[in-house]
TILUMFI-689082 format. One record per atom (N, C-alpha, C): x, y, z; residue in one letter. Coordinates in steps of 0.2 Angstrom, whole numbers, plus 5000, padded with zeros to 4 digits. Layout:
<recs>
XYZA/...
</recs>
This chain:
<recs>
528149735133X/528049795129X/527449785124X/527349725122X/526849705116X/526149705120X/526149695126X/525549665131X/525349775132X/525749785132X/525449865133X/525349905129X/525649865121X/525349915113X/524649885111X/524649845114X/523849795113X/523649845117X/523749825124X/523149865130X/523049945128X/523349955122X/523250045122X/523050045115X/523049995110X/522749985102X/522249955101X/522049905106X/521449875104X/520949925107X/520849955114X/520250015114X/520150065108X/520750075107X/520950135103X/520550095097X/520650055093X/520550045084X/519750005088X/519549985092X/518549975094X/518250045095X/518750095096X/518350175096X/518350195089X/518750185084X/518750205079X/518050165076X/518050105074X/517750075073X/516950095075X/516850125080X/516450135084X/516050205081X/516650255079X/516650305077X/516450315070X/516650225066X/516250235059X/515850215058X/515450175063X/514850125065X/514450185064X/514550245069X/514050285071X/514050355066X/514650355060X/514550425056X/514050395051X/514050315048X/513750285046X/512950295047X/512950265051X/512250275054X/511950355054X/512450385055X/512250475054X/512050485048X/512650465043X/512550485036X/511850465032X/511650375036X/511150355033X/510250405033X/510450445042X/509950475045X/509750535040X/510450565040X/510450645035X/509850595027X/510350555025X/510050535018X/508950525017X/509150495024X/508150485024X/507950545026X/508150585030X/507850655031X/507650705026X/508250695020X/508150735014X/507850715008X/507750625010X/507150605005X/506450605008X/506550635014X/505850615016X/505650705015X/506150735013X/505750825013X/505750815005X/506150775000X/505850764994X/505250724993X/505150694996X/504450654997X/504050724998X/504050755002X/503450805004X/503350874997X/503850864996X/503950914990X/503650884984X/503850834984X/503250784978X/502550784980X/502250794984X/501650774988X/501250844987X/501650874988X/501450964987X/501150974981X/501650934975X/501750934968X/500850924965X/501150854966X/500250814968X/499650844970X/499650874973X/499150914976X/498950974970X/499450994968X/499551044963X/499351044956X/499750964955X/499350924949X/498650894949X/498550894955X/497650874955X/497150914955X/497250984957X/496951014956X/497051074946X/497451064945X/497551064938X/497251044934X/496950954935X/496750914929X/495850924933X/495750954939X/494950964940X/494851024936X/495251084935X/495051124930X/494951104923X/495451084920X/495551074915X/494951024913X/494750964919X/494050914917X/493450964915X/493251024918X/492751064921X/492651104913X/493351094909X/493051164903X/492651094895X/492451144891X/492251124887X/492451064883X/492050994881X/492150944878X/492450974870X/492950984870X/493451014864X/493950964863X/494450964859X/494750894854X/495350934857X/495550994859X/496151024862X/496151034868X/495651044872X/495351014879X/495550964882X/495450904875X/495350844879X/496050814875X/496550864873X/497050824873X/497450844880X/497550934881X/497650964886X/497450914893X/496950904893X/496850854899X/497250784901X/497450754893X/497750714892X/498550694894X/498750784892X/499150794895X/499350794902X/498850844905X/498850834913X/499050774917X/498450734914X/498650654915X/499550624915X/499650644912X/500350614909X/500750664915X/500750734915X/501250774920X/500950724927X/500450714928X/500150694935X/500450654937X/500450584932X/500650514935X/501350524932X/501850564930X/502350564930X/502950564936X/502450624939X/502450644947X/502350594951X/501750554950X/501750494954X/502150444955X/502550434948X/503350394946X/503850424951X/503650474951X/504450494955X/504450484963X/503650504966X/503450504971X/503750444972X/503550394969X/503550334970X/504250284971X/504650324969X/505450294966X/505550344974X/505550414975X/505550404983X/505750384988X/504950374989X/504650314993X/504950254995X/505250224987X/505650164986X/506550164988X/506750224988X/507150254989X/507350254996X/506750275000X/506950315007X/506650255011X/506250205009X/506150125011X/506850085012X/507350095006X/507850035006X/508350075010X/508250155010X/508850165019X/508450155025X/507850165026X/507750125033X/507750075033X/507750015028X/508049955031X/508849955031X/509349995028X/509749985028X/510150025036X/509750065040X/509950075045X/509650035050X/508950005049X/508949955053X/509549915055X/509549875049X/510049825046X/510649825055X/511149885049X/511449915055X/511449915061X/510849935063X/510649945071X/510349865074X/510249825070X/510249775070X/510849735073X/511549755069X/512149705068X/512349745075X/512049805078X/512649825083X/512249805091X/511449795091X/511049765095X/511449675095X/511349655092X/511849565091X/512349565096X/513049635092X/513449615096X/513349635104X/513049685104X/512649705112X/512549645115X/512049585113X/511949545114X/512449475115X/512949485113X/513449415113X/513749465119X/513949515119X/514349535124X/514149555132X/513649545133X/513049545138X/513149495140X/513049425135X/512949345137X/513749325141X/514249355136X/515049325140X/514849385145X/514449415146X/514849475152X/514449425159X/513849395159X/513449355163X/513849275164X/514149255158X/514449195158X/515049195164X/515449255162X/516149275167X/515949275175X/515249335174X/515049335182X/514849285184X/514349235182X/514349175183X/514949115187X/515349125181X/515849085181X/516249105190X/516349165192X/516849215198X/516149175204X/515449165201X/515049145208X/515149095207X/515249045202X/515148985203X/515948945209X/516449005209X/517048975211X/516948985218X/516649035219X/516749065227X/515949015232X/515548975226X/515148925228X/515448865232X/515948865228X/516248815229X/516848785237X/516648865239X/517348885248X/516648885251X/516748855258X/516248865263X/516248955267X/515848965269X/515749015274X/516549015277X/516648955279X/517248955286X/517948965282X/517948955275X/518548955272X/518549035271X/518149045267X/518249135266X/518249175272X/518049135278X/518349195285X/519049175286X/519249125285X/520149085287X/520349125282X/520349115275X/520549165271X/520949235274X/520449275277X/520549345275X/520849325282X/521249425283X/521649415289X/521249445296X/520649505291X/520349525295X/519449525295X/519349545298X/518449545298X/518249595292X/518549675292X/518549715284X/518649675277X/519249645278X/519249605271X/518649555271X/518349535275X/517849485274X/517249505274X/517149565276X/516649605274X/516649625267X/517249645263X/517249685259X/516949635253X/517249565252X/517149505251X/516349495248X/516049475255X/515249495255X/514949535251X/515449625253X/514949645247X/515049645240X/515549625238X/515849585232X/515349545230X/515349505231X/514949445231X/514049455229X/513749525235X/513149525233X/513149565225X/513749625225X/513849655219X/513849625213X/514149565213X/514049535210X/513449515208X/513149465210X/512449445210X/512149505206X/512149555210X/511649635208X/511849615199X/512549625197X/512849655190X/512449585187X/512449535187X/512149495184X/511449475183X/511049515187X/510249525187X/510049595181X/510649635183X/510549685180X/510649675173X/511049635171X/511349625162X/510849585161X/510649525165X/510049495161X/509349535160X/509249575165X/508649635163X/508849645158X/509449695156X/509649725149X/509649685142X/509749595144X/509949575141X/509149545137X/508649545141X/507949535139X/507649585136X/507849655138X/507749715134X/508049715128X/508749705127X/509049695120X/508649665116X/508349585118X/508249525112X/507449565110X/507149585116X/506349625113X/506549665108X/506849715111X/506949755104X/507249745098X/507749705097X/508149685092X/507349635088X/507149585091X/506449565087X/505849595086X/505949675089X/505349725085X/505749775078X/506349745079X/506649815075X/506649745067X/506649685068X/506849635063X/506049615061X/505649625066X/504849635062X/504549705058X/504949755060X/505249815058X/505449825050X/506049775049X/506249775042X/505949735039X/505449675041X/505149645037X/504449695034X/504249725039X/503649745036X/504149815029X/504549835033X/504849885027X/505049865020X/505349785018X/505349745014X/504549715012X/504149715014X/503449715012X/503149775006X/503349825011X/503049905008X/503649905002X/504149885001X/504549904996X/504349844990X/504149804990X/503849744987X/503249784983X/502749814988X/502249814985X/502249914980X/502749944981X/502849994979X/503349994974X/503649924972X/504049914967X/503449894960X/503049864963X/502349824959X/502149924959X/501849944962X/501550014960X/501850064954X/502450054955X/502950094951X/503050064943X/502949984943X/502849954937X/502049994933X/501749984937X/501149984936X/500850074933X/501250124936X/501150174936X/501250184929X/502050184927X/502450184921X/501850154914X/501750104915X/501250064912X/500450104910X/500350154914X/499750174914X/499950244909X/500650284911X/500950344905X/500750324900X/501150254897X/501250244891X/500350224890X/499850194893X/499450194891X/498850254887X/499150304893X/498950384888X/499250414886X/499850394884X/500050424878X/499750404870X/499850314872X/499550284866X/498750324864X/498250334868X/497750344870X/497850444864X/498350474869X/498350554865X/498550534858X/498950474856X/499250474849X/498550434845X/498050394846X/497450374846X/496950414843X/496850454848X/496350504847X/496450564841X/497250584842X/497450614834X/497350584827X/497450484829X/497350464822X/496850484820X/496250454825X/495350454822X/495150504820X/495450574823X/495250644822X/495350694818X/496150664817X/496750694809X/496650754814X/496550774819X/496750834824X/496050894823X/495850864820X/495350894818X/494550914821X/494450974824X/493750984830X/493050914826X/492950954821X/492550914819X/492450864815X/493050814815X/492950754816X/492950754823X/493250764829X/493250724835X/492450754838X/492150804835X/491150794840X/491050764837X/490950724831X/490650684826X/490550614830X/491450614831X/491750554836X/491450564841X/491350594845X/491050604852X/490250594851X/489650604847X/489350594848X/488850534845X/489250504842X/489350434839X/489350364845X/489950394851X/490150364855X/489650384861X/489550424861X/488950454867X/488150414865X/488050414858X/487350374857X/487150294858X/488050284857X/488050204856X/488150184865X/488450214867X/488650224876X/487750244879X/487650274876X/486650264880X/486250214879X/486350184874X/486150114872X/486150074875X/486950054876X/487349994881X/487250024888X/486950064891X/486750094896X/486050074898X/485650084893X/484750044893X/484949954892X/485349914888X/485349864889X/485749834893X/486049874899X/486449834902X/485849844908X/485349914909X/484849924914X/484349844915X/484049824907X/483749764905X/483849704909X/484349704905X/484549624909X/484749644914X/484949684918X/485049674926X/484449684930X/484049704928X/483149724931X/482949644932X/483149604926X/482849544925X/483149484930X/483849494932X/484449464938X/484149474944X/484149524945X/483749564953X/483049524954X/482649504949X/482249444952X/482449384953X/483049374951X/483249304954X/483449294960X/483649364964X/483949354971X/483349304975X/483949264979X/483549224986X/483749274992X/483549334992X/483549365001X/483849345007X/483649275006X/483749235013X/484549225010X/484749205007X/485549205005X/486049245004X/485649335008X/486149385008X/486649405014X/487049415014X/487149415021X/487149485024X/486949475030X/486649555032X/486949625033X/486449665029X/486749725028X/486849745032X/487549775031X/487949815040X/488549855039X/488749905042X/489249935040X/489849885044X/490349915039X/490849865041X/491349815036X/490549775034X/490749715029X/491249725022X/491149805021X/491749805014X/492049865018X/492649865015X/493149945016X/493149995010X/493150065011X/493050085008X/493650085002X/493450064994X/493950054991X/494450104986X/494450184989X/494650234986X/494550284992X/495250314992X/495150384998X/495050444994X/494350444995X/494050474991X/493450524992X/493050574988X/492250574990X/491750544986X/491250554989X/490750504984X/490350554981X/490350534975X/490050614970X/489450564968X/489350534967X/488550484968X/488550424969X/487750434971X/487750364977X/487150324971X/486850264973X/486550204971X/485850214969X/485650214964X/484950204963X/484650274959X/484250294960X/483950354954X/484250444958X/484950444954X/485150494957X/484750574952X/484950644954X/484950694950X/485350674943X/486050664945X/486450634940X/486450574936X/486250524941X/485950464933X/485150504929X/484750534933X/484250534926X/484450614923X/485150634921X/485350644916X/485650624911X/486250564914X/486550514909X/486350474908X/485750434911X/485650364908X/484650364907X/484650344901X/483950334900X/483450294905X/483750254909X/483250224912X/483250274921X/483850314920X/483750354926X/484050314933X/484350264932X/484550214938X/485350204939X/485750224943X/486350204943X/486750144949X/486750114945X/486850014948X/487450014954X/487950084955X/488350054960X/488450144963X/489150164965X/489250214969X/489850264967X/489950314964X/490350344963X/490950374968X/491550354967X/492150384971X/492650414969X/492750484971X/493150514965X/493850544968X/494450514967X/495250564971X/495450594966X/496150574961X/496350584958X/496450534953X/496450554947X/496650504941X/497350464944X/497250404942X/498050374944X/497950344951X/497550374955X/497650344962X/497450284964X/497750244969X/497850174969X/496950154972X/496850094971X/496050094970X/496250004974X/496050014980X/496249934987X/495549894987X/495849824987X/495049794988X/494749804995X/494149794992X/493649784999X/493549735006X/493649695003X/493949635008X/494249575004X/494349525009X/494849485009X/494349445002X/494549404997X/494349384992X/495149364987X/494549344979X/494849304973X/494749344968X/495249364964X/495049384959X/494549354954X/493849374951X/493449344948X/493649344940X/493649394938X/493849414931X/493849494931X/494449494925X/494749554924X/494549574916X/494049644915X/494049654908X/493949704906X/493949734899X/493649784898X/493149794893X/492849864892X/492149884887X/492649934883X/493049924882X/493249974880X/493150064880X/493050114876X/492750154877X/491950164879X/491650114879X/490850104882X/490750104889X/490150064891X/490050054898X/490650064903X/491050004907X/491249994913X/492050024911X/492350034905X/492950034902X/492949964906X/494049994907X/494349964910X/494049924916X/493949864921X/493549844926X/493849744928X/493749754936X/493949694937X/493449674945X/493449614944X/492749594948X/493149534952X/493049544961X/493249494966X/492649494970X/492849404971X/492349364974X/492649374981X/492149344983X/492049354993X/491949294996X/492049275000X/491549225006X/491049255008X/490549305007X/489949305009X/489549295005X/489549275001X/488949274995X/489149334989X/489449384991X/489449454986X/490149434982X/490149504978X/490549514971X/490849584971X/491449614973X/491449674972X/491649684966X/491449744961X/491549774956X/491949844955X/492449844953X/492749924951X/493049934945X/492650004943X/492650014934X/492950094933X/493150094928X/493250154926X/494150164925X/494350104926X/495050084927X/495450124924X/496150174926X/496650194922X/497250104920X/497250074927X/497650014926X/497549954931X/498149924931X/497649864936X/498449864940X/498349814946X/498849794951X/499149744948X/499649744950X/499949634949X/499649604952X/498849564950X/498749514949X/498549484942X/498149424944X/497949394938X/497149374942X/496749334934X/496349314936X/496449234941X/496049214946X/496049174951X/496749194957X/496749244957X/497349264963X/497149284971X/497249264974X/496949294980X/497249354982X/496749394983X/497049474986X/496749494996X/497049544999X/496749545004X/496649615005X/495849625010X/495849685012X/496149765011X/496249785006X/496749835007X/497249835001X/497349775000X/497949784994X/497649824987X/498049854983X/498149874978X/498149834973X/497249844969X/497149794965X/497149824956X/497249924957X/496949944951X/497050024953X/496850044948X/496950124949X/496450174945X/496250224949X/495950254945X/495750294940X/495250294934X/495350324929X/494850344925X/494850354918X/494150384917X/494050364910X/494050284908X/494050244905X/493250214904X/492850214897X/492150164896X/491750254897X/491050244899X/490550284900X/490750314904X/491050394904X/491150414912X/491550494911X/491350544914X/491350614912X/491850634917X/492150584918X/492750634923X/493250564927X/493750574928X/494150524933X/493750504939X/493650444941X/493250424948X/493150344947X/493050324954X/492950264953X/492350244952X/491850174948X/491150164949X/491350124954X/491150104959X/490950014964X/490250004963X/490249924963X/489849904961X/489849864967X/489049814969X/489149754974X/488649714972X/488849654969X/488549624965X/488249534972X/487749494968X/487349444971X/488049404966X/488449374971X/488849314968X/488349244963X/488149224963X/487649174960X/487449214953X/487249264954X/486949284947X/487249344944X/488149344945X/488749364942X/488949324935X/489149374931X/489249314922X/489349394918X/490049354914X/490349424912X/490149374903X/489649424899X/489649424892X/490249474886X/490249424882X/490649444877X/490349484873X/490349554871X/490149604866X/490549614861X/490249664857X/490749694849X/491149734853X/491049764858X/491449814861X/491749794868X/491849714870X/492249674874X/491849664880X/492149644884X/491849594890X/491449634894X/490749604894X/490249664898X/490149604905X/490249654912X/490049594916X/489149604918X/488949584920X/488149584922X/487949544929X/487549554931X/487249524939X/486749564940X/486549534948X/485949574949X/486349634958X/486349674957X/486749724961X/486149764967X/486649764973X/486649794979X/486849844981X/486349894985X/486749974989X/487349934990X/488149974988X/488449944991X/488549974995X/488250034999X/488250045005X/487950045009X/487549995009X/487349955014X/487749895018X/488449905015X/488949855018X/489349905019X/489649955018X/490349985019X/490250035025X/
</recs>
């Protein structure tokens, strides 16, 4: 009696089990489905809010403009926070269904191995009788046919489970290279979201800043602005000087050859100007020369290195030149350069970064009339960051950088 509550409770309570293995997994599906359509909802938002702060950039240099833009700022990367929390969100249930899918390929796999073990074990017995025993054996020639095809059937069913069983282990080792790479993305998306946060508070400080100096006031803040705009054209003709003077130092032969390719581009972005004596530099700079490459997305947007390299130094000019700004060295001889920083990545100086990671973000910090990034591609040899009254200026003798990218 007990042999027969078994034989009718153990399928029974493997179905059930079976049946919460698999609502699980269902429930896990629905949850990523409906962060993945609040993902897109957020995405929408963004788009919404990018095009709000291009307006808002576009009106007059006013003290209530240029708080209102301030704000933008703050609504935009606030959105970003949440996009990002998301992401982070809808990241740790697909590893959590992997996971799953995971524990239920394993036992796939243990049970495939005892099911080959067993057939194994039923060939290894009947190896063991001659031909002439298994015809004595049976009473007829049917039975010993039947036998036979027993026998090759067998063989077939354990060809076939080990096919299955080589298909199980591939897959289970792309689904487990799978979660590592999704524990990668959620590593570097938990570093984004610190960082983002850090950037709010940075403009907020920044809106509470600008009321100290101005007591709210229109005419202290054009006083302010044009105090800041005289002294920012100055440090614009002596950053021109000394680097005019650097550029004679180049040795030619020590560059490596210009080529598309050799950098990535470091902002998904457009280029609102390019290198050398633009329409727009000989508006804003006296000497009419603009030393790197204009990329402009949205304020906050993540800003990846160019290629594989070192952190060289990290610093800023504060409201002047480069603002915010951090400089990686290369193995080819060059230096890439990106200014205008809202904030930086987790690193430090001397850390090595690779191709693509997220080193900074972008912003509209030091000399600069709108959100965008500068890039800069600097001769490594005659790279050197001085100390100013208004903080760390770097200097070298600089390269189209698109002539590498």
């Amino acid at each position: 009696m007990k042999k027969i509550l078994l034989f009718i409770l153990i399928p029974l309570i493997l179905f059930q089990i079976g049946i919460v293995e698999a609502s699980t997994i269902d429930d896990l599906r629905e949850e990523i489905r409906q962060k993945e359509l609040e993902i897109k909802e957020l995405q929408e938002k963004a788009a919404m809010y990018k095009q709000d702060l291009s307006v808002t950039r576009d009106k007059k240099n006013t003290l209530q403009n240029q708080i209102d833009l301030i704000e933008g700022r703050i609504r935009k990367l606030q959105n970003d926070i949440y996009l990002t929390s998301a992401k982070i969100s809808n990241a740790s249930l697909q590893i959590e269904e992997l996971s799953l899918d995971i524990g239920e390929k394993e036992n796939e796999i243990d049970k495939r191995k005892d099911s080959i073990a067993s057939a194994i074990r039923a060939l290894y017995e009947y190896d063991n009788e001659s031909l002439m025993e298994i015809v004595l054996a049976k009473d007829n020639l049917s039975d010993f046919l039947n036998q036979v095809r027993y026998l090759e059937s067998l063989q077939e069913g354990i060809q076939k489970e080990l096919t299955e069983l080589v298909s199980l282990k591939e897959s289970l080792q792309s689904q487990k290279e799978t979660v590592e790479d999704k524990r990668s993305q959620l590593y570097v998306l938990n570093n984004q979201l610190y960082n983002q946060k850090q950037i709010v508070n940075s403009e907020k400080q920044q809106k509470d800043s600008l009321l100290r100096e101005t007591k709210g006031q229109e005419r202290q803040y054009q006083s302010l602005l044009d105090d800041v705009l005289k002294k920012q054209q100055e440090i614009q003709q002596d950053i021109y000087e000394l680097e005019d003077k650097l550029k004679m130092t180049i040795n030619p032969d020590a560059l490596p050859e210009a080529r598309s390719g050799v950098l990535s581009w470091p902002l998904d972005g457009i280029l609102t100007q390019n290198y050398g004596i633009t329409p727009y530099s000989k508006r804003l700079y006296a000497s009419g020369f603009h030393n790197g490459i204009d990329i402009a997305s949205s304020y906050g947007e993540p800003i990846r290195a160019a290629r594989d390299g070192k952190i060289l130094a990290i610093g800023s000019c504060g409201r002047y030149a480069y603002g915010n700004w951090i400089a990686v060295s290369h193995d080819n001889g060059l230096i890439t350069f990106y200014a205008h920083l809202s904030g930086y990545g987790s690193f430090g100086v001397g850390d090595n970064v690779s191709r693509g990671t997220i080193i900074a973000y972008e912003g509209n910090t030091g000399y600069s009339t709108g959100a965008h990034l500068h890039f800069g591609v600097y001769v490594t040899e005659t790279f050197r960051v001085e100390d100013r009254w208004y903080g760390q200026l770097p200097l070298g003798a600089h390269l189209n950088p698109m002539d590498y990218l």
